[in-house]
ZADO-1210 file (C-alpha; in nm, 4 decimals, padded with zeros to 6 digits):
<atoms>
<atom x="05.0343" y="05.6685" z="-02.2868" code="UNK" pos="1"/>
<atom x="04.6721" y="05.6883" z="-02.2701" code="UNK" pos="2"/>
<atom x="04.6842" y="05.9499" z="-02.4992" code="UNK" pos="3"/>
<atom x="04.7849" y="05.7371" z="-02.7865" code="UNK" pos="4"/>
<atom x="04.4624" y="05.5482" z="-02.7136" code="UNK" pos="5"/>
<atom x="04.1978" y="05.5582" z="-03.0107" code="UNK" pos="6"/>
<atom x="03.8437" y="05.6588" z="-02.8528" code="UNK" pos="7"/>
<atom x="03.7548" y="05.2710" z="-02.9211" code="UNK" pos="8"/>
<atom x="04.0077" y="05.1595" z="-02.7186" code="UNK" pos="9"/>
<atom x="04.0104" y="05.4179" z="-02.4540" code="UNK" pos="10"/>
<atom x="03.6526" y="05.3013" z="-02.3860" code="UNK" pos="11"/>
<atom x="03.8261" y="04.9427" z="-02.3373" code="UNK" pos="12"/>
<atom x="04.1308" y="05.0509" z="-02.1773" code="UNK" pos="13"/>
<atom x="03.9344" y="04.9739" z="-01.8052" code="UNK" pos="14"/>
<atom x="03.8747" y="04.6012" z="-01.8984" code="UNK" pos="15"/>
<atom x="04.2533" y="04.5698" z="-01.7671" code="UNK" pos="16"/>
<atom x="04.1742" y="04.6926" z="-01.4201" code="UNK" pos="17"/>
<atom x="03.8368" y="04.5257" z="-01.3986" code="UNK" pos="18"/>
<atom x="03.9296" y="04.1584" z="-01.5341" code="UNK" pos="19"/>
<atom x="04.2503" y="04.1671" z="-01.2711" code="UNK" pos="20"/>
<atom x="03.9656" y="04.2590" z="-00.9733" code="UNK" pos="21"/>
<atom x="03.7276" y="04.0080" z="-01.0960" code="UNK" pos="22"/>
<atom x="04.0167" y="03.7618" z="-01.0748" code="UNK" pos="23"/>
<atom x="04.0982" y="03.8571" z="-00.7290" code="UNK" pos="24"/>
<atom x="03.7787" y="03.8107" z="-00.6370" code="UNK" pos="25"/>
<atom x="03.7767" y="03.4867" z="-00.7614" code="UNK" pos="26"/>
<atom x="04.0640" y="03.3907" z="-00.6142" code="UNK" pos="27"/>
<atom x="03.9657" y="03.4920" z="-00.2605" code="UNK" pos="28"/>
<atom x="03.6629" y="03.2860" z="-00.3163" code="UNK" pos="29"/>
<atom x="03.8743" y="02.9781" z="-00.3622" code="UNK" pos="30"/>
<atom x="03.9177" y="02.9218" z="-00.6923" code="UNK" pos="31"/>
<atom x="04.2582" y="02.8439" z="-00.8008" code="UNK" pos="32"/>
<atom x="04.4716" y="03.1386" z="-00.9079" code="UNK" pos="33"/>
<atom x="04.5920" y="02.9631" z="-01.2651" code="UNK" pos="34"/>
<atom x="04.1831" y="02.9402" z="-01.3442" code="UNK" pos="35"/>
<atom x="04.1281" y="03.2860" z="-01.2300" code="UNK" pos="36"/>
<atom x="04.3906" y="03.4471" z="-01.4345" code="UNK" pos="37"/>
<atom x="04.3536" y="03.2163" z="-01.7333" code="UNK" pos="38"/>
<atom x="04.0050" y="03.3200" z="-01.7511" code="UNK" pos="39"/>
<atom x="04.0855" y="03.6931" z="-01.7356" code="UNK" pos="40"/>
<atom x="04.3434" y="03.6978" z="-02.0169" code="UNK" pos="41"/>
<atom x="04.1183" y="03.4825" z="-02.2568" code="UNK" pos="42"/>
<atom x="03.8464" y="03.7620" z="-02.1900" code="UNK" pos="43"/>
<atom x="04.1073" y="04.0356" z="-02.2464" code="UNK" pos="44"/>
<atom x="04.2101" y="03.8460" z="-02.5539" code="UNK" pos="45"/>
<atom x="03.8659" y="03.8175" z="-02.6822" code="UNK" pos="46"/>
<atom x="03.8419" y="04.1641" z="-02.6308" code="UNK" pos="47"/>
<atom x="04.1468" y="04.2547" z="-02.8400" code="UNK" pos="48"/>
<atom x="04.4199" y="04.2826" z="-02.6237" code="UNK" pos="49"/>
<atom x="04.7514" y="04.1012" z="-02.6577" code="UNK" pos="50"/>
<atom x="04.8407" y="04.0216" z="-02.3178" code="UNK" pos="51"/>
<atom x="05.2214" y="03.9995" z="-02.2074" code="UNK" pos="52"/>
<atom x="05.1781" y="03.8546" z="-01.8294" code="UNK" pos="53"/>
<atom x="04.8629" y="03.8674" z="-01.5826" code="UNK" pos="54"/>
<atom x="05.0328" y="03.6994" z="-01.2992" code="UNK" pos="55"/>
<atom x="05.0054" y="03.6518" z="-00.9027" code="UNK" pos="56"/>
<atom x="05.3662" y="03.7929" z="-00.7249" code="UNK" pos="57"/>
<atom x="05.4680" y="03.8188" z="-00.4068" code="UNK" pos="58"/>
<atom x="05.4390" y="04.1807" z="-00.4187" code="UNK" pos="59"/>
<atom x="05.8026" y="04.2872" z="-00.1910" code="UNK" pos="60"/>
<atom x="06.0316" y="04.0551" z="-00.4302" code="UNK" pos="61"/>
<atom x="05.7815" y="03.9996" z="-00.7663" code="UNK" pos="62"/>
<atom x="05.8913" y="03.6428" z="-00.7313" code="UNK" pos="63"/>
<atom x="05.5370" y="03.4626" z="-00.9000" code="UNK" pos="64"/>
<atom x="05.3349" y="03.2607" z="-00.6832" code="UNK" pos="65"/>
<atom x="05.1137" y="02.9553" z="-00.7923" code="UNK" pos="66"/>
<atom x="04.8735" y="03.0035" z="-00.4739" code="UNK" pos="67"/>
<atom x="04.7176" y="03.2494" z="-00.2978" code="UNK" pos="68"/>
<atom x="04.9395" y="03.3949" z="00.0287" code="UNK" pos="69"/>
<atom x="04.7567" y="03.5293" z="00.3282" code="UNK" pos="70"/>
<atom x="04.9368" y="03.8636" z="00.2619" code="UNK" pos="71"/>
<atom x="05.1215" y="04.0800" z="00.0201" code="UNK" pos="72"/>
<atom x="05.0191" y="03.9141" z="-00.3109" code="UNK" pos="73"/>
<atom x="04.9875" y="04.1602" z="-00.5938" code="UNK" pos="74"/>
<atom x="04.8179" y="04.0850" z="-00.9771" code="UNK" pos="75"/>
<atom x="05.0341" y="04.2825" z="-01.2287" code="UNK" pos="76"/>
<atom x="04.9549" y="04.2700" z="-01.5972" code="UNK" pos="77"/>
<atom x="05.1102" y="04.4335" z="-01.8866" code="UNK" pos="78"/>
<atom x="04.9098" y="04.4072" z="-02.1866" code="UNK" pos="79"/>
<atom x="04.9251" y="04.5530" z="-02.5865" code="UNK" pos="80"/>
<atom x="04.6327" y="04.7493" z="-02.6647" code="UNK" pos="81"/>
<atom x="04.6886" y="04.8842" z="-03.0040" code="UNK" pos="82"/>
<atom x="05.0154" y="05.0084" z="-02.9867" code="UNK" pos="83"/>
<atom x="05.0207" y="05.1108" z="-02.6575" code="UNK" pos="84"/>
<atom x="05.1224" y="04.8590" z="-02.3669" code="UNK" pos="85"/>
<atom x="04.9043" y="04.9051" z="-02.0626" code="UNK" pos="86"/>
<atom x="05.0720" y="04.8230" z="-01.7375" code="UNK" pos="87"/>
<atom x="04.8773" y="04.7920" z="-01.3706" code="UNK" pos="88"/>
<atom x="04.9342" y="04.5808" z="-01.0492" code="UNK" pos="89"/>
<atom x="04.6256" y="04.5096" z="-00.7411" code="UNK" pos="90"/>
<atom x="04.6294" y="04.3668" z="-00.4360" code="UNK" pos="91"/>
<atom x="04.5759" y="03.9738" z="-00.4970" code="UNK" pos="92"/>
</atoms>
């Protein structure tokens, strides 16, 4: 899909993966996971994305999670770049 990707936003494409770390981050620090991830999207926003969902799961069943579990929580995102829709999940 990448390949669809203008140069411009190839060079942006990363933002994805590095506002969902920066939110982990955040969120293993101790602030609250709805701040973390609301602050990531506007940024990707700003940026020019059009995100779909940037959202803490319990990774085995997806099922979303409004606080930070001890284990197995995942970020996934899916977000419009363009035309292309940009998918990725990290460990929360």
């Amino acid at each position: 899909r990448n390949r669809f990707l203008t140069p411009e936003q190839r060079a942006l494409a990363p933002m994805l993966f590095a506002r969902m770390t920066s939110a982990a981050a955040a969120m293993r620090a101790g602030t609250p996971p709805a701040t973390a991830l609301g602050a990531a999207e506007a940024a990707l926003r700003q940026a020019g994305f059009v995100p779909d969902y940037l959202t803490l799961v319990e990774g085995p069943t997806m099922t979303p999670l409004e606080a930070l579990p001890t284990a197995g929580g995942r970020i996934v995102a899916a977000a419009a770049l363009g035309s292309v829709r940009l998918l990725d999940n990290i460990a929360a």
